[in-house]
Structure formats: C-alpha cells, structure tokens
C-alpha positions in Angstrom: 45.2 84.7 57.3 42.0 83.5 59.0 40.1 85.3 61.8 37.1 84.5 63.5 35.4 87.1 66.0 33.0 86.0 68.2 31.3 84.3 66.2 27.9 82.5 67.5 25.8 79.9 65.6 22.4 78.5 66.9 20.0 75.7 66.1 16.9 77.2 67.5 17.7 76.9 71.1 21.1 75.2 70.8 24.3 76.9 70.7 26.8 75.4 68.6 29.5 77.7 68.7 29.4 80.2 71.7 31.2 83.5 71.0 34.2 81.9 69.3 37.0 84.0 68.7 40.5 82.2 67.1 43.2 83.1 64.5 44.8 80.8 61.8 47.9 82.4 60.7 49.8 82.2 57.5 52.8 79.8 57.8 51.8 78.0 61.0 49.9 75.1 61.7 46.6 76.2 64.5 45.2 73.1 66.2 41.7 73.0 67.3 40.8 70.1 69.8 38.1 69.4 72.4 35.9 66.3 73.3 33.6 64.7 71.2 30.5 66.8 70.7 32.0 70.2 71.5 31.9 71.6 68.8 34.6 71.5 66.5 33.5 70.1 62.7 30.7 72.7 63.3 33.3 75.9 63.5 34.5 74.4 60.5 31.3 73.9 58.5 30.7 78.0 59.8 34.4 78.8 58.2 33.9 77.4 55.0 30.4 78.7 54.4 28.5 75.7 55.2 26.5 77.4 57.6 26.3 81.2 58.1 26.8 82.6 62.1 24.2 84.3 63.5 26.6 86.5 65.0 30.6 87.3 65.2 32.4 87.7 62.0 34.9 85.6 60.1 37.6 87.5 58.0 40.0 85.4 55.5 43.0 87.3 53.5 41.9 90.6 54.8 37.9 89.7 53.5 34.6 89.1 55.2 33.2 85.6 54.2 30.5 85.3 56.2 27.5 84.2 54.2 30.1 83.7 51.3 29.1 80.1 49.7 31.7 77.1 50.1 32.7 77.3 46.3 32.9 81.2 46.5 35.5 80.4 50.0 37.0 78.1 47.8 38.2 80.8 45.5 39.6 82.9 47.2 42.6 80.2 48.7 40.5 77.9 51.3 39.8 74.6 50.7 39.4 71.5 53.4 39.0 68.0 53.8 36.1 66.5 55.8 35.8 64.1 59.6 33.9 61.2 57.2 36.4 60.5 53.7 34.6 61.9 50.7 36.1 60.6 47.2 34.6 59.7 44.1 35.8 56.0 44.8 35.2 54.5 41.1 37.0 57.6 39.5 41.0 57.0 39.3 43.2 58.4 42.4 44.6 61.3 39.3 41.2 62.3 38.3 40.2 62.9 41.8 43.0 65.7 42.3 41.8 66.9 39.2 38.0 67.3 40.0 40.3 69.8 42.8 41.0 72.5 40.7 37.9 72.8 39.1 37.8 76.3 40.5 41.3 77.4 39.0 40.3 75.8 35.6 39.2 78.5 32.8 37.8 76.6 29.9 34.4 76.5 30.0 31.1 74.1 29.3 31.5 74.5 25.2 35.5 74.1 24.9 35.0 70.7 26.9 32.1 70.1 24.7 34.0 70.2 21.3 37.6 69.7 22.9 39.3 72.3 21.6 42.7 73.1 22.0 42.8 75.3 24.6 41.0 72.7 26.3 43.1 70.0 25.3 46.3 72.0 26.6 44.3 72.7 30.0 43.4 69.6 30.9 46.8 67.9 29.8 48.6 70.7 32.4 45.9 70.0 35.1 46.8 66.2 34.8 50.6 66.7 35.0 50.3 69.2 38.0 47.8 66.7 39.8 50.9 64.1 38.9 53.3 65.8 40.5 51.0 66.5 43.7 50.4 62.9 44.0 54.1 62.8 44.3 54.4 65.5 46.6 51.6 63.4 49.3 53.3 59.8 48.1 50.4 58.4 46.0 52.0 58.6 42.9 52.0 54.8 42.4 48.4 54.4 42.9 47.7 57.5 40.2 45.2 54.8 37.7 44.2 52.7 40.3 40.8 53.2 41.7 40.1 55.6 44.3 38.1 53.3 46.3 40.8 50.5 46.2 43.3 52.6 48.5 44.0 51.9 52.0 42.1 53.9 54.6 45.4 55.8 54.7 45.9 56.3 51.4 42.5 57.8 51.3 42.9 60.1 53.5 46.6 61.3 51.9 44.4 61.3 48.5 41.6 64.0 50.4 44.5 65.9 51.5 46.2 65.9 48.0 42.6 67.3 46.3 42.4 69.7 48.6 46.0 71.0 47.6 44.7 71.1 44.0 43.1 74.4 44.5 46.5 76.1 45.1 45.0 77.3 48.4 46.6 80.2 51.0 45.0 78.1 53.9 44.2 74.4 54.6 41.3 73.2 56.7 41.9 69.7 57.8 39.0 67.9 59.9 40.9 64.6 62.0 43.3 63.7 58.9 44.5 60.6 61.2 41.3 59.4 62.0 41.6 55.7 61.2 45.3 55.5 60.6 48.2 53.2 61.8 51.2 54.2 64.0 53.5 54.4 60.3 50.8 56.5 58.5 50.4 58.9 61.3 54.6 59.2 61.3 53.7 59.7 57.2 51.6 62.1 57.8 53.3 64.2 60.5 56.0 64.6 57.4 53.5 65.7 55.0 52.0 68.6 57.7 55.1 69.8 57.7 56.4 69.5 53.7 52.7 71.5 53.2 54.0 73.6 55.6 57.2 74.5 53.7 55.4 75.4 51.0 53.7 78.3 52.7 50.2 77.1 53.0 49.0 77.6 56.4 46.9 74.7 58.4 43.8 74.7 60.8 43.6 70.8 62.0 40.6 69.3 64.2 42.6 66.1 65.7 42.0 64.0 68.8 45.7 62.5 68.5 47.0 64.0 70.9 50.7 63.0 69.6 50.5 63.8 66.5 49.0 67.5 67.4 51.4 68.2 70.3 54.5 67.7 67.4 53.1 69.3 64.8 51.0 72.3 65.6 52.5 75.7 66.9 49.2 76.7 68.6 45.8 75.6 70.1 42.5 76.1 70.8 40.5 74.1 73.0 36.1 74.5 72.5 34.3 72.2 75.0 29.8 72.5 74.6 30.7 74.8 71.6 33.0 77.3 74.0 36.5 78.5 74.1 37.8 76.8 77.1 41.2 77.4 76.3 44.4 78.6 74.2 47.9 78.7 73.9 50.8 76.7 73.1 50.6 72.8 73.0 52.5 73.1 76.5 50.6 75.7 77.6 47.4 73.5 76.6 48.4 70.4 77.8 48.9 71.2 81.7 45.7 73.7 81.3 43.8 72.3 84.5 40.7 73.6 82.6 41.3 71.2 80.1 42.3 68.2 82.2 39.0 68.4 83.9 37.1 68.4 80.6 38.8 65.8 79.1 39.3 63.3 82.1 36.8 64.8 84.3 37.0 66.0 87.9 37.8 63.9 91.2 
C-alpha cells in the first residue's frame, strides 16, 4: 500500500530523514518507533505531503506522491491524525467527523449556498454515516456535545474517528495513546484492531511500548533521522542496536 525509498529530507544542513526506506502494507498494522527527536512525526509530515523529500521516493496504491499536496494525498485513500490533538473544539463531536469527508463530498459552493436538494440529501447521508462511525470508535453518546468538552481520551478516539471519514485505504496515526489512561489504551488496542478488520491498513508513531508490541505486526526503528532497525516486535525488542539507543550503553 505505502512505500517509501530512500527517501532524504534536509533543513539546510540538517538531516531529518536519512535514506529512509519502509513499507506499510494493506491489512497490517506497521509501527514506527524511536527516541524522542529521531525523527519520526517528520517521516510522517514527508508522507502526507507536508514537506517534499529532497531525495528517495514515496509510492502509495501503486502512485508517486511526492510533491503531491496533503489534500491531493488525502484523495487518493490517506488520511492521519496528528502528535498535538487538532479539533474544532466549539464545533459538536458529529460535525467534526463530518468536516472529514469533505474530500468525498460532491455538492459544491452554490448547492450549499441555496440548499438544494441534492445538497440536502448529501449532507443528511454524511451526518448518518458520521453517526454510525461515532459508533464504530464509541463516541456516539457524546455526538452533540462539544468537541472541546471530551476527555483527553475521547479526543483522541474523535481524531481517529475524522480521520476514518475519508473512507481511507491507509491510516497514518501519530502517538494515538499519548495522554491516555491504562483503560483507554485497553480501548484503543480494540479499536486498532476493529479498523483493522475493516481492511484499512495502519502506520502508528507510539512510544508505548505495550500497546505497540500487541498490536503491530511489524516495526521500524529511526534514531537521528536513520533506520536503525526492522523486523518483528520480537525481533525489535531484543535488537541490541536498539537497546543501546534507547537505554544507552554501559
């Protein structure tokens, strides 16, 4: 579903990413870890068009994006969730999944203008499907309340649910348990694995460590923007490369 080929990205004389070459395939949830600073958000901002490599390529569903604008990435089946939560906290936890699937909408400027029926029949269809998504994460009690007034959780289960709104082939999620408790981090192991199901595939940045090592069926490991590492979560895990970098040597 998702390759990236040695792909390079520099600000002036730093190197963000350094020749970074992973795969994201379709069905299976790809973990990419590493210490703080190494990296990782960055890889991500380069996947979803936020900044363009200076070198490598990146090839999604068979197509180079590279360059490609985040909207444009959006369209063809990617969407993402971001390290720092990013709602519109004084719209309504429904109208939130809807602004999601503003790029799978079709009426345009003028039918929302006069409301006309085709408009009227869109938008009632994009308010049950972002219903029955909030029941698919668990929000579906909160659907009028105020964005803003859910948990820290819930927020995060609410970024994840507007990113689903897109119908996407691939989901990018940056630290989706950053800030949650032991139970929502239980919940949320569940709901990796319901999107799973579906067919979507994942690509998660996490630094908790349980909840990668149950859910994902491969890693990567970048340290100072690098590949220091890949295979399976036990492969990772008693990596002595990896040890090192994130304990540090004797």
């Amino acid at each position: 579903m998702l390759q990236i080929k040695n792909v390079t990205l520099r600000f002036g004389g730093l190197v963000a990413n350094n020749d970074v070459t992973l795969e994201a395939p379709a069905g299976k949830i790809t973990g990419l870890i590493g210490p703080n600073g190494a990296g990782k958000t960055t890889c991500f901002n380069v996947i979803n068009g936020v900044y363009k490599p200076n070198e490598g390529k990146i090839i999604f569903d068979g197509q180079e994006i590279q360059g490609k604008r985040p909207y444009q990435i959006n369209e063809l089946g990617m969407a993402r969730t971001y390290q720092v939560i990013n709602l519109f906290r004084k719209m309504s936890v429904v109208e939130n999944v809807v602004v999601g699937m503003h790029t799978t909408l079709k009426q345009g400027f003028f039918a929302s203008l006069f409301k006309t029926p085709a408009e009227r029949k869109e938008e009632k269809a994009a308010f049950a499907r972002a219903l029955e998504l909030l029941e698919f994460v668990g929000l579906r009690e909160f659907a009028y309340e105020e964005a803003g007034s859910l948990s820290y959780g819930n927020q995060r289960l609410l970024e994840i649910c507007r990113g689903l709104a897109s119908n996407p082939k691939l989901l990018l999620l940056d630290e989706p348990a950053a800030g949650m408790n032991s139970a929502e981090k239980i919940e949320l192991d569940v709901l990796l694995k319901k999107i799973l199901a579906t067919g979507i595939g994942i690509l998660i940045i996490e630094h908790d460590m349980k909840l990668v090592m149950n859910v994902v069926d491969y890693l990567y490991v970048l340290n100072y923007g690098k590949l220091l590492a890949e295979g399976t979560p036990n492969e990772v895990q008693n990596n002595p490369d990896v040890i090192a970098a994130y304990l540090g040597e004797e």
